[in-house]
C-alpha positions as CSV (number, residue, x, y, z in Angstrom):
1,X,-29.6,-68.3,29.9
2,X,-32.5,-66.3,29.3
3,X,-32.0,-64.5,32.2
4,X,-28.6,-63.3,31.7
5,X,-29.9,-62.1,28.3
6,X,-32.6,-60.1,30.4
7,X,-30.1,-59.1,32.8
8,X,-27.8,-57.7,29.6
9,X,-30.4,-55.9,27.7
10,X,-31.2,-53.2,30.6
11,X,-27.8,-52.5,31.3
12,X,-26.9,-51.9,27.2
13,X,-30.3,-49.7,27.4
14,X,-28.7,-47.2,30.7
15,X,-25.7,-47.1,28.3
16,X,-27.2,-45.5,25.2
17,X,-29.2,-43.7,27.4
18,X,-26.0,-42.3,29.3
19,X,-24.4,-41.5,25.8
20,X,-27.8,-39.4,24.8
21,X,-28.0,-37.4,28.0
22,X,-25.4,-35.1,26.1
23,X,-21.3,-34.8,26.1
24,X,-18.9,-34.3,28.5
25,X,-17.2,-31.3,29.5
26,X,-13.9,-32.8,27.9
27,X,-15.9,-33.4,24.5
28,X,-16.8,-29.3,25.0
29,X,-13.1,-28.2,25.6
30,X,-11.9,-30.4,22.7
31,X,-14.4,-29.3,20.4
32,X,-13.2,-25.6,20.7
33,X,-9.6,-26.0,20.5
34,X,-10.0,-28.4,17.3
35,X,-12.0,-25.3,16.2
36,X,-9.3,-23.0,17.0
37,X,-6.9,-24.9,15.6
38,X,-8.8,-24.6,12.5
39,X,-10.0,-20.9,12.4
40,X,-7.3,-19.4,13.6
41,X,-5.4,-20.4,10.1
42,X,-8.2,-19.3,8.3
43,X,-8.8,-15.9,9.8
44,X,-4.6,-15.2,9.6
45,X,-5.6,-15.8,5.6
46,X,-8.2,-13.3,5.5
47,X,-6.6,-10.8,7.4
48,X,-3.6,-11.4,5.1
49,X,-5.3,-10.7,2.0
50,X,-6.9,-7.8,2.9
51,X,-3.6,-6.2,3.8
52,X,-2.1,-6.9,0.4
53,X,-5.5,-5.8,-1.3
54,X,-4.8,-2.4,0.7
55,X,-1.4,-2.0,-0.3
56,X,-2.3,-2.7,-4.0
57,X,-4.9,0.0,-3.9
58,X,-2.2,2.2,-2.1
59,X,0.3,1.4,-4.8
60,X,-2.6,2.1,-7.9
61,X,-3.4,5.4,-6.2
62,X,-0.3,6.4,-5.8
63,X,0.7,5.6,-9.5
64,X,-2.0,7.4,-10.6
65,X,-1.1,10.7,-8.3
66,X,2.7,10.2,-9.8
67,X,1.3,10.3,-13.5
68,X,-1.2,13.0,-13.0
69,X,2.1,14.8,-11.1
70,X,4.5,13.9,-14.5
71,X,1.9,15.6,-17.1
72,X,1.1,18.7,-14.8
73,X,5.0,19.4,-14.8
74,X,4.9,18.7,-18.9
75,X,2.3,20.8,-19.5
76,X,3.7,23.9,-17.1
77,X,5.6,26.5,-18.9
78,X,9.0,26.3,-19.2
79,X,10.8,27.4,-15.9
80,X,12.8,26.9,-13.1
81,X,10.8,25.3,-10.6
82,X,8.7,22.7,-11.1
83,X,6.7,22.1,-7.1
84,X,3.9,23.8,-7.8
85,X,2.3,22.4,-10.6
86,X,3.6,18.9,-9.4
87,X,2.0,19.3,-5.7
88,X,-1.2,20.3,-7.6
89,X,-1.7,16.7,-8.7
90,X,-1.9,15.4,-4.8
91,X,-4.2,18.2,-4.0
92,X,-6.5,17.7,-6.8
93,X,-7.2,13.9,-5.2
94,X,-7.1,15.3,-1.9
95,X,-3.7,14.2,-0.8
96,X,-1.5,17.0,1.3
97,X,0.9,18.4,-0.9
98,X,3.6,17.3,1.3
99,X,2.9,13.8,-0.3
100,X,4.8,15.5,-3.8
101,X,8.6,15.8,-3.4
102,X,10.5,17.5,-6.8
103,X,14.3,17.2,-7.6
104,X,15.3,19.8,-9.6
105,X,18.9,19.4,-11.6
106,X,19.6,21.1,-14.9
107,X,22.5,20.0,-17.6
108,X,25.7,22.1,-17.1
109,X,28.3,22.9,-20.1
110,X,30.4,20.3,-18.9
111,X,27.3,17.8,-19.6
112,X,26.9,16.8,-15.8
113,X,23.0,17.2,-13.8
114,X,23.8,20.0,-11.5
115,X,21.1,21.6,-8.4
116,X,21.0,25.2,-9.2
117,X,22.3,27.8,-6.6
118,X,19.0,29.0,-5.9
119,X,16.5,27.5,-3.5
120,X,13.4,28.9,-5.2
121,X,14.5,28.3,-8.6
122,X,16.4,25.4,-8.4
123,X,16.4,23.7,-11.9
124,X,18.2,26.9,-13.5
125,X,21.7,28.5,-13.2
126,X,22.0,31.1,-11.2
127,X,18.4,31.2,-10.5
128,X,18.2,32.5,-14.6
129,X,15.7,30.3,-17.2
130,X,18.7,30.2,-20.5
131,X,17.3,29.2,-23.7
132,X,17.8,25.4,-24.6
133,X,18.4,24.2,-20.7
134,X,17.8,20.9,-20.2
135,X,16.3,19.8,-16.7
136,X,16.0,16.9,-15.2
137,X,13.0,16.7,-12.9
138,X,12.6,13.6,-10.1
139,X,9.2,13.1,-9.1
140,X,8.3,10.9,-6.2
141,X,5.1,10.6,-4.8
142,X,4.5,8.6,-1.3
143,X,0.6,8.0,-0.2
144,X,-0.4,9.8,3.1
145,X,0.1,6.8,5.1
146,X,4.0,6.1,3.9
147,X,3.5,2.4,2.9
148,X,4.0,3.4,-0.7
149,X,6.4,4.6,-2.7
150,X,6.9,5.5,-6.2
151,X,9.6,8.0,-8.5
152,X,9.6,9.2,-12.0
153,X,12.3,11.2,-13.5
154,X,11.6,13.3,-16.5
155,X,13.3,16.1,-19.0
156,X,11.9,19.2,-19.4
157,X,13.4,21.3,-22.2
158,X,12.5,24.1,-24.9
159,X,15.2,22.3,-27.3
């Protein structure tokens, strides 16, 4: 008996040795797609959240551009086209103007928003500013990259 004992302990020794040599080229390939399998997940995560952070910042910008764009057109005179001083706003953070659209519609007698006739003066009658006109400017402001959107509609009035 002691010699089958004898006999046995070698052969369990070649085992472990075996086993400590290092892993198999199956153990390698399983490894990595267990990895995958994880990280992919994760990374798709990431990637997700920094999108939405992007399009939050895009949003907050373009709020900000919108608001800016709302008090330039309050604080303008009194007239019959409002662009400019709304376009100013996109410019002044560095924005192409072409980010700034303005609607221009003024109250007719019959109490209906109405475009004026005139393209360059388009929030008056006949192209003619008339004491206690009300006008109803639209504001919308899109950041450059056209993910973002955002309108404001205001009156302007001497009343």
């Amino acid at each position: 008996m002691n010699l089958e004992l004898e006999a046995s302990a070698p052969e369990s020794a070649n085992r472990t040795q075996r086993r400590d040599a290092g892993v198999t080229f199956v153990e390698t390939i399983l490894t990595v797609v267990l990895l995958g399998v994880v990280v992919v997940p994760v990374l798709a995560a990431v990637r997700g959240a920094v999108r939405t952070s992007a399009v939050a910042e895009s949003a907050a910008q373009v709020e900000t551009v919108l608001i800016g764009a709302a008090d330039e057109v309050h604080r303008a005179p009194n007239g019959c086209n409002f662009a400019g001083p709304a376009k100013a706003a996109a410019e002044s953070v560095g924005w192409p103007a072409a980010s700034v659209t303005v609607g221009h519609e003024y109250l007719d007698e019959l109490g209906q928003w109405t475009t004026g006739t005139v393209p360059e003066l388009p929030a008056c009658p006949g192209g003619a500013n008339q004491a206690r006109l009300a006008k109803r400017i639209t504001i919308t402001v899109t950041d450059p990259d056209g993910h973002v959107s955002r309108t404001i509609q205001m009156v302007k009035s001497d009343v």
